[in-house]
C-alpha positions as CSV (number, residue, x, y, z in Angstrom):
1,X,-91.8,-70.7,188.6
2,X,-91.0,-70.8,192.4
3,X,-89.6,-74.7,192.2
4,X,-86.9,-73.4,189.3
5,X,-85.6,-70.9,190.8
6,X,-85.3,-72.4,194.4
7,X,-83.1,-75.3,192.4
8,X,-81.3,-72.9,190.8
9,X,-80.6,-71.1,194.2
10,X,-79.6,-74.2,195.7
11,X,-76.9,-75.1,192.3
12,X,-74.1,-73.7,194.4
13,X,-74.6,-75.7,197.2
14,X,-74.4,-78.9,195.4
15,X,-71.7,-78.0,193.0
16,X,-68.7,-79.1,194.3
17,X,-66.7,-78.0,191.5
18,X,-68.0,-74.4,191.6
19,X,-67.5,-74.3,195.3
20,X,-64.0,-74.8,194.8
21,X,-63.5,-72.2,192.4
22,X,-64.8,-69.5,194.9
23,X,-62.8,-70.7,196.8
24,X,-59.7,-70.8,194.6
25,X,-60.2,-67.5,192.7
26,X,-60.1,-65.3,196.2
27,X,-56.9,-67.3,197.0
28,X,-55.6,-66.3,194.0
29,X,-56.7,-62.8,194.1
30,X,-54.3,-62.6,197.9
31,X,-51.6,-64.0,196.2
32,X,-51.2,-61.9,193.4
33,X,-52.4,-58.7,195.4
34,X,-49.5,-59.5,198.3
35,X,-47.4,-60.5,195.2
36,X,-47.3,-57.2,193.6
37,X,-47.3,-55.0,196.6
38,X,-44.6,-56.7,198.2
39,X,-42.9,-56.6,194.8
40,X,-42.9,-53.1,194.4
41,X,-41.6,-52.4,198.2
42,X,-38.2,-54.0,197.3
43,X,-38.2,-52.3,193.7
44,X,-38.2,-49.2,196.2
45,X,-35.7,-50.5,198.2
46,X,-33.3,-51.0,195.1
47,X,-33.9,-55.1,195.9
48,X,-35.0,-57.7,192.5
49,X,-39.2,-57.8,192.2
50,X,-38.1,-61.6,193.2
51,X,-37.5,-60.8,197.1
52,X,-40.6,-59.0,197.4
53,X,-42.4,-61.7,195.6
54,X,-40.7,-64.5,198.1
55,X,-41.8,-62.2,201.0
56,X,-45.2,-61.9,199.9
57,X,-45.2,-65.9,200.6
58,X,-43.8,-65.6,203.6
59,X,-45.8,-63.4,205.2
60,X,-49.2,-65.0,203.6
61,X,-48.0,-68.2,205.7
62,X,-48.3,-69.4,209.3
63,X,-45.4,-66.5,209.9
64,X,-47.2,-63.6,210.1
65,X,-50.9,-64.1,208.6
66,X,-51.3,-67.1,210.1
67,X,-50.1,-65.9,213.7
68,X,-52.0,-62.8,213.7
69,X,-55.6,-63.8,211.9
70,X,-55.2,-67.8,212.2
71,X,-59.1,-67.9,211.5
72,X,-58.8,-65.4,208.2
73,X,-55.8,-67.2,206.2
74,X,-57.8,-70.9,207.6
75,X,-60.7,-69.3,205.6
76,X,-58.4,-68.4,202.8
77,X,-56.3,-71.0,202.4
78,X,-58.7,-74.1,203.6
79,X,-57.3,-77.6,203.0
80,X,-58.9,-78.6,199.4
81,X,-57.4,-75.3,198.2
82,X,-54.0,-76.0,198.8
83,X,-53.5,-79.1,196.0
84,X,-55.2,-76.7,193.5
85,X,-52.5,-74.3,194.4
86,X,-49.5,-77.2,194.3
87,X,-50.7,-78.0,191.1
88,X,-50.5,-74.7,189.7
89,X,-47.2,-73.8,191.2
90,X,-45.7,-77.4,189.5
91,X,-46.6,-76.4,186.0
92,X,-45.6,-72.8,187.0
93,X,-42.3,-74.3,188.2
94,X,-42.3,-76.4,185.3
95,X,-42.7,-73.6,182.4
96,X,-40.2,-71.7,184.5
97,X,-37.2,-73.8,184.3
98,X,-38.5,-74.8,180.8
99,X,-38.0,-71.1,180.6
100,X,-34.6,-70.8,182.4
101,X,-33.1,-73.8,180.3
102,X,-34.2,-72.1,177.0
103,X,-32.4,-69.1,177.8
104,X,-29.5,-70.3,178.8
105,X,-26.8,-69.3,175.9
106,X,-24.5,-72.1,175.4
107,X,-22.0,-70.5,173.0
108,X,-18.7,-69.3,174.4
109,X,-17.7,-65.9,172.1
110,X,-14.1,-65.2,173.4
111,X,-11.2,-67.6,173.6
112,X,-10.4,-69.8,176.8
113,X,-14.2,-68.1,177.7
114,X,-15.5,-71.7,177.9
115,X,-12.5,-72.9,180.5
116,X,-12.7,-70.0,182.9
117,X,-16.3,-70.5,182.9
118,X,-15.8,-73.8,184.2
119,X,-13.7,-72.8,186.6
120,X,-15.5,-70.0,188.4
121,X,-18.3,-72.7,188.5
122,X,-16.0,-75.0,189.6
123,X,-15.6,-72.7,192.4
124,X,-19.1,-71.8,192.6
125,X,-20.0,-75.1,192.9
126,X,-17.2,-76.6,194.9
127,X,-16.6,-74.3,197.9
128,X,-20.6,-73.9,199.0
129,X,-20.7,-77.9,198.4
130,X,-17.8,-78.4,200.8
131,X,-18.7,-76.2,203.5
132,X,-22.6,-77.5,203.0
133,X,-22.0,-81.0,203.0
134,X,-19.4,-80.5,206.5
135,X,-22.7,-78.4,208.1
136,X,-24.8,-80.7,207.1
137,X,-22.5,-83.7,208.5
138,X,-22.4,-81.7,211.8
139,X,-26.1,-81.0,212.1
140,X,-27.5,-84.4,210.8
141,X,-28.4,-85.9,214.0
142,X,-30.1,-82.3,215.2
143,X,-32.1,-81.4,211.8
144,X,-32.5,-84.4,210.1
145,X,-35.4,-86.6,209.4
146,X,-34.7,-90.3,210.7
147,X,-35.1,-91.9,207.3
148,X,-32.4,-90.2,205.7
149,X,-29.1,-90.8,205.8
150,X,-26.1,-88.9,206.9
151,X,-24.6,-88.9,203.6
152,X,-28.0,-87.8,201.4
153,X,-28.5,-85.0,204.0
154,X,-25.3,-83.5,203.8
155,X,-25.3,-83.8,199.8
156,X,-28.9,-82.3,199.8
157,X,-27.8,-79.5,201.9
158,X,-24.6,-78.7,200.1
159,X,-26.5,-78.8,196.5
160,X,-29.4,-76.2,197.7
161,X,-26.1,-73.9,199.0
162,X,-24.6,-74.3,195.6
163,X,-27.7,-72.7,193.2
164,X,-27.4,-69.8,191.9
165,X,-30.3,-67.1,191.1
166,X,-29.4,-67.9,186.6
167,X,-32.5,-65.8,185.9
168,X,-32.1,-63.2,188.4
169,X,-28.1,-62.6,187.4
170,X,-29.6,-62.6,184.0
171,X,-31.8,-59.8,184.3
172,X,-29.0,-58.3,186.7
173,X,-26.8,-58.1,183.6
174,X,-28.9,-57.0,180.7
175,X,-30.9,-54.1,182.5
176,X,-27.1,-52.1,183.5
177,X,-26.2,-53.5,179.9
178,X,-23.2,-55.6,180.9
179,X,-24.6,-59.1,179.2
180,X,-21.5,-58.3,176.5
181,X,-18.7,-57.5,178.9
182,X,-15.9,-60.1,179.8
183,X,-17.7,-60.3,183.6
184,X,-21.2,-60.4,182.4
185,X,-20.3,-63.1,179.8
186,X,-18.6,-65.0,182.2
187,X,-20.5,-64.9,185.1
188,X,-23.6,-65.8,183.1
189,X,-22.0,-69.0,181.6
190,X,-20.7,-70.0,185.2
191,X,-24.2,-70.0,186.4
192,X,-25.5,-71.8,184.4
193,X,-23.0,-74.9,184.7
194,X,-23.9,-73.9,188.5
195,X,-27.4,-74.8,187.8
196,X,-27.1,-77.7,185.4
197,X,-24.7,-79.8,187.9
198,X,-27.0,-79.1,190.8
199,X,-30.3,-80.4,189.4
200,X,-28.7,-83.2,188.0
201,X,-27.4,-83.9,191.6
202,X,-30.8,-83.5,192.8
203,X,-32.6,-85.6,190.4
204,X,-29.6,-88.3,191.7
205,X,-30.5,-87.9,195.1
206,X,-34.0,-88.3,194.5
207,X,-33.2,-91.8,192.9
208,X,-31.3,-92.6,195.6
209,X,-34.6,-91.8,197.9
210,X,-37.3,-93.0,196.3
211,X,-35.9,-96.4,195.0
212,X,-36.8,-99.1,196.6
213,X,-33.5,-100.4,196.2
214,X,-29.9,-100.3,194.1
215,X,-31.8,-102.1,191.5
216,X,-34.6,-99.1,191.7
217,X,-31.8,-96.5,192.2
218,X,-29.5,-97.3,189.5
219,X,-32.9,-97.7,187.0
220,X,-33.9,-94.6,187.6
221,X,-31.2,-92.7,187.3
222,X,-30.4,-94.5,183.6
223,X,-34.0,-93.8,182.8
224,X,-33.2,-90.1,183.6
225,X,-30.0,-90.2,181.5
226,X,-31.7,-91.4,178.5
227,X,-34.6,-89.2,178.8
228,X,-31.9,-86.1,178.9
229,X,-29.9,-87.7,176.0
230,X,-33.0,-88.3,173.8
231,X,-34.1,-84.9,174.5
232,X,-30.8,-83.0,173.8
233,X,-29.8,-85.5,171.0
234,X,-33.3,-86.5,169.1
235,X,-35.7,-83.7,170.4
236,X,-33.2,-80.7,169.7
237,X,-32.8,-81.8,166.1
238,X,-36.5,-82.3,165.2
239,X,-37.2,-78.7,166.8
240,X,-34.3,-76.7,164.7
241,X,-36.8,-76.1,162.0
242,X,-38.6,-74.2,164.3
243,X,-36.0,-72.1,165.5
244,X,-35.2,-71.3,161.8
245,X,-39.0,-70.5,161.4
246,X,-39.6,-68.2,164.4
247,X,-35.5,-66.4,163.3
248,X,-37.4,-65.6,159.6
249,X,-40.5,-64.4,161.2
250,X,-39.3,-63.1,164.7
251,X,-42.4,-63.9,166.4
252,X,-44.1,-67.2,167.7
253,X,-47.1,-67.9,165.9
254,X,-49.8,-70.3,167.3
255,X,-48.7,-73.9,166.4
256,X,-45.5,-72.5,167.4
257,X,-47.1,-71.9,171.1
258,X,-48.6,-75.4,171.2
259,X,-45.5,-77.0,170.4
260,X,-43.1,-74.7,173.3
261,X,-45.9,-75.5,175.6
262,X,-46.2,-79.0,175.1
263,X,-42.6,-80.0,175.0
264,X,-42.1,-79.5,178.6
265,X,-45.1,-79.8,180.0
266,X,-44.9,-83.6,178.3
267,X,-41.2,-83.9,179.8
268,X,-42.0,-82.9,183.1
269,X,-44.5,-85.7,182.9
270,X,-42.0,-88.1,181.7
271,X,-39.7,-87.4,184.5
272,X,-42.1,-87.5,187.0
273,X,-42.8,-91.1,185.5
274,X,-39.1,-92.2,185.9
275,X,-39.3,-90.7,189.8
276,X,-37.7,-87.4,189.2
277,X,-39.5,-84.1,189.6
278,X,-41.1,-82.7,186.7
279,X,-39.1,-79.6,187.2
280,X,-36.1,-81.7,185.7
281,X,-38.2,-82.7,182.7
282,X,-38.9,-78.7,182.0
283,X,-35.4,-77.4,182.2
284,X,-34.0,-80.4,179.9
285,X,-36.9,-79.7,177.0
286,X,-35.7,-76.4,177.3
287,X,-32.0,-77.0,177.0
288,X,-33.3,-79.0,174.0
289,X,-35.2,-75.7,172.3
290,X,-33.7,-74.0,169.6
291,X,-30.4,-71.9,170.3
292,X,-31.6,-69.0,168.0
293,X,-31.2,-65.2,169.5
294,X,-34.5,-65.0,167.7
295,X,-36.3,-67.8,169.0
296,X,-35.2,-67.7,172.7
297,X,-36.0,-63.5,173.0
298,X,-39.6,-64.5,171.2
299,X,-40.0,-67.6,173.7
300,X,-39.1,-65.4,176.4
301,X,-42.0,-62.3,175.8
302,X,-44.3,-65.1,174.6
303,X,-44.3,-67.1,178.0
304,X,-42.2,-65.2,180.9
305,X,-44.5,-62.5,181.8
306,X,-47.7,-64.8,182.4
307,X,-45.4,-67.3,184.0
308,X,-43.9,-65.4,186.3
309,X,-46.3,-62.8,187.0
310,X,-49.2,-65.4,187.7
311,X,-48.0,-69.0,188.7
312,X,-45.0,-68.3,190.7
313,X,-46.5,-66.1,193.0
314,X,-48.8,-69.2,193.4
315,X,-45.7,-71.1,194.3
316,X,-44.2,-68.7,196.9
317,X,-47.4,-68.6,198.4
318,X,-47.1,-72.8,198.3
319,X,-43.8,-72.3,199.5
320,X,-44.9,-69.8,202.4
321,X,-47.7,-71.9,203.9
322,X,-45.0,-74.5,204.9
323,X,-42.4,-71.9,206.3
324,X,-42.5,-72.0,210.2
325,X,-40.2,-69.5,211.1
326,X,-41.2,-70.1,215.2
327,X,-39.7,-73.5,214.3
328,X,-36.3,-71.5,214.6
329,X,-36.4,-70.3,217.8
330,X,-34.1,-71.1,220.7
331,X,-30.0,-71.3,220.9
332,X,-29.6,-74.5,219.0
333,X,-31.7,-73.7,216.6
334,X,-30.6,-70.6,216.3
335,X,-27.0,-71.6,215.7
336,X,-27.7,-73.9,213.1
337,X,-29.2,-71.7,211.1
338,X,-25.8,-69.5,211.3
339,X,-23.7,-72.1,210.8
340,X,-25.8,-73.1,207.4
341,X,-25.7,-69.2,206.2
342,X,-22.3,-68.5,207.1
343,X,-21.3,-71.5,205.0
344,X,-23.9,-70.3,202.3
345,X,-22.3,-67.0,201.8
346,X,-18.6,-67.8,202.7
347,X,-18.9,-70.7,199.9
348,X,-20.2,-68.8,197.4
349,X,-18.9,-65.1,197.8
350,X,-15.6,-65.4,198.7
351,X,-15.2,-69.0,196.7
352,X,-16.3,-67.1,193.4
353,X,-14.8,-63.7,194.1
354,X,-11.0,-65.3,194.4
355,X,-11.6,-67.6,191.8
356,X,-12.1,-64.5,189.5
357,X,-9.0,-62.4,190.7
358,X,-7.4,-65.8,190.0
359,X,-8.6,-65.1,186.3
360,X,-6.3,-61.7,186.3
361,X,-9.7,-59.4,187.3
362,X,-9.5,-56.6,189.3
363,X,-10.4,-57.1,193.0
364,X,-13.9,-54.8,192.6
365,X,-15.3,-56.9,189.4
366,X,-14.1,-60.1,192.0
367,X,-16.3,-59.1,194.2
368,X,-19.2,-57.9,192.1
369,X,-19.3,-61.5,190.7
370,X,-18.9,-63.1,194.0
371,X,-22.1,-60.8,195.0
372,X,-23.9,-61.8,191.8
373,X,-23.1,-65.3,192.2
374,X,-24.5,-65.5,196.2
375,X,-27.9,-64.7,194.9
376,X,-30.2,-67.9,194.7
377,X,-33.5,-66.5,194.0
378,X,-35.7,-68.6,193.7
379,X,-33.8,-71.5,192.4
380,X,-33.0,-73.0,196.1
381,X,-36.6,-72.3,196.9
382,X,-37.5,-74.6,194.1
383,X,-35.1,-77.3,195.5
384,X,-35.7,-77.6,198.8
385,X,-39.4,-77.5,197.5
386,X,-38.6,-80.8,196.0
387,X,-36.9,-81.9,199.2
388,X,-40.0,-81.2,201.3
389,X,-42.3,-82.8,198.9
390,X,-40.5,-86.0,198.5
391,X,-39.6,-86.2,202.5
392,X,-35.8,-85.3,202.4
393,X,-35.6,-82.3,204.7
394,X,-37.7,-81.6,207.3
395,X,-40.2,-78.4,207.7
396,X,-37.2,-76.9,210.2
397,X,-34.7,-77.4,207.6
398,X,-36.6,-75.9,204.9
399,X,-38.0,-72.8,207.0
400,X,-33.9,-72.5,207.5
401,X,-32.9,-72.5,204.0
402,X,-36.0,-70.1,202.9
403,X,-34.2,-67.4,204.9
404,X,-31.2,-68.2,203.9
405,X,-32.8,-67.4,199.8
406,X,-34.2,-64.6,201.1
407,X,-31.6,-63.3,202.8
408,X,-28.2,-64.2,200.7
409,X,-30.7,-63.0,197.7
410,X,-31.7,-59.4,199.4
411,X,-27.6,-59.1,200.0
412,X,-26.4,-59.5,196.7
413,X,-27.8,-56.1,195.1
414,X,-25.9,-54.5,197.7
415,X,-22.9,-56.0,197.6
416,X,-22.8,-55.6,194.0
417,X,-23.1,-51.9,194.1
418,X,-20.4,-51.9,196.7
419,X,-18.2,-53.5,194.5
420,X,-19.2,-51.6,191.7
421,X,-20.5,-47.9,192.0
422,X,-22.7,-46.5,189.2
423,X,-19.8,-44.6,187.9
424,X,-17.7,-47.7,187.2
425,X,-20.5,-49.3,186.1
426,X,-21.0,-47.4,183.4
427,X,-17.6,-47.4,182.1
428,X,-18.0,-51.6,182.1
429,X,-21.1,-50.9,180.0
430,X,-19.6,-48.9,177.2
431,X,-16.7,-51.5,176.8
432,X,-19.8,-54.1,176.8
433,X,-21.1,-52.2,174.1
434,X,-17.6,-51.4,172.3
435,X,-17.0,-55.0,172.3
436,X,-20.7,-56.2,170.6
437,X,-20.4,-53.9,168.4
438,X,-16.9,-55.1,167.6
439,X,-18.4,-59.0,166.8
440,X,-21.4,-57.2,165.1
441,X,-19.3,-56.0,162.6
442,X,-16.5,-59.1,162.2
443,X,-19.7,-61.3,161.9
């Protein structure tokens, strides 16, 4: 009996793959602990879950954890756990724009809705690019990897200043209850276009990085366009009779699950296939999902709390381990990151709040929108993510533009509530709700 038992002592030394999952699990177990106290700090603080959450990574990396107990987060986050984690954070990232492109509503209710839309995201996108792309002309030669042009840096830096926070705004909007209100409406439909044109810019520019050549370049890119045009044009229709299903029923059954599940999970594979992250793949098959109140509210408390409570605390952690603050340390380092979030915030808050007084709004919903539109959440973290990843910006750059998420997103709340005080909020609410109820009962 003494030979079993010593073999069966000595399993876990020889079993690689259950090695790895002790090792894994207590990962895990940091991320999501860090994850939810860090969360509930900025819920204190009257700051989104989100900051905390991006925080959490920050301070799990070589920032803080890994300058004060170098040999505790080596232990914890050795080097064969740290694909396990990428590889949960991509398919986090990957259900999460899924996610994000599900939800976005593309109906415009009021008339000319549609064309101001497009115009605060004209602005939304348009100032940030401008004053991005003329930093990142100016710091090129100081921030830039050698390999990349002047040109690709300056577009990549003026994209990730362009994002805004969709979810977060989201979420914004329907907990104070002004989703139905002229602003909320609005805003909502801006961002969204925000979004939309800046992947698509990214998935360009990571054609143009990745090819091997124009040949490469211009295939990819077409192989991207017909994947989105098959998706919105072929894959949308086949899925309509499950939105119908899921509006009859209100709730997602189980072959209902498989199918939302392996929709974007097989896009992002696709798109990683043509050359473009799989992240593109996700928010496209969910552009494609049913438009359906019904479905998309289902989808969401189906799939958003295990997404975002357990894999994208993976990826800030992911995100965290390659954010070396120290990197910015000294006067020219130091001034370049002002110079990027001075034009982050100019671009977006002052672009977006005059393009809305331009509308006829009042100055204080102006600037509530330009506060709600600075917020990027963790939308820019999942850009310059792919930057990183596929050798566009350097580990400087991208410690640069974590702050700036963190802090244009921590600033936005506040702003907001400067803009608009509770008392005024309120009164937006009821003519939110004055207004639904006004459709609810022409429809």
């Amino acid at each position: 009996m003494l030979v079993p038992a010593l073999s069966l002592a000595a399993a876990p030394a020889t079993d690689h793959n259950l090695q790895l999952t002790l090792k894994v699990l207590p990962a895990l177990a940091v991320i999501l602990l860090a994850a939810a106290v860090c969360g509930r700090l900025a819920t204190m603080v009257m700051q989104p879950r989100v900051v905390g959450e991006m925080v959490a990574g920050v301070l799990l990396g070589p920032t803080l954890l890994g300058a004060l107990f170098p040999g505790a987060q080596a232990a914890l986050f050795p080097a064969e756990v740290r694909p396990v984690l990428y590889v949960l954070s991509t398919i986090g990232l990957t259900l999460y724009m899924f996610l994000v492109g599900a939800g976005i509503d593309h109906d415009a209710r009021a008339p000319g809705e549609l064309r101001k839309a497009s115009a605060l995201a004209a602005s939304g996108i348009g100032s940030p690019m401008v004053l991005g792309v003329a930093a990142g002309l100016l710091l090129w030669s100081r921030l830039s990897r050698p390999d990349v042009g002047r040109l690709e840096f300056a577009l990549f830096l003026g994209g990730a200043l362009s994002l805004t926070a969709f979810p977060m705004l989201a979420r914004i909007l329907y907990e104070r209850g002004l989703q139905n209100s002229r602003v909320g409406r609005l805003t909502l439909l801006s961002a969204s276009i925000d979004d939309a044109v800046a992947w698509c810019l990214l998935a360009a520019l990571s054609a143009v990085h990745l090819g091997g050549g124009p040949a490469d370049t211009l295939r990819t890119i077409a192989l991207a366009g017909g994947f989105a045009a098959v998706m919105l044009l072929v894959v949308a229709r086949l899925l309509r009779p499950l939105g119908r299903q899921v509006a009859r029923t209100g709730r997602l059954g189980a072959g209902a699950v498989y199918v939302v599940v392996l929709v974007p999970l097989t896009a992002g594979y696709i798109t990683d296939a043509i050359g473009v992250y799989s992240v593109f793949g996700g928010f496209i098959a969910g552009l494609a999902m049913p438009r359906e109140p019904a479905f998309r509210a289902a989808l969401h408390n189906r799939m958003m709390d295990v997404v975002s409570t357990l894999l994208l605390p993976v990826f800030f952690a992911f995100s965290g381990l390659n954010t070396h603050l120290a990197g910015i340390a000294g006067g020219p380092a130091l001034l370049a990151f002002a110079m990027i979030l001075v034009a982050a915030f100019c671009g977006k808050y002052f672009g977006c709040a005059l393009a809305t007084r331009a509308m006829g709004f009042g100055w204080r919903e102006s600037w509530a929108v330009g506060a709600m539109m600075n917020a990027r959440g963790l939308m820019i973290l999942i850009f310059i993510n792919i930057g990183l990843a596929q050798g566009m910006i350097t580990q400087e750059v991208f410690a640069m533009l974590v702050l700036v998420a963190v802090l244009t997103t921590a600033g936005a709340m506040p702003l907001y509530k400067l803009a608009l005080p509770e008392r005024l909020e309120r009164a937006r609410a009821v003519e939110a709700e004055s207004v639904a109820g006004r459709e609810r009962a022409a429809a």
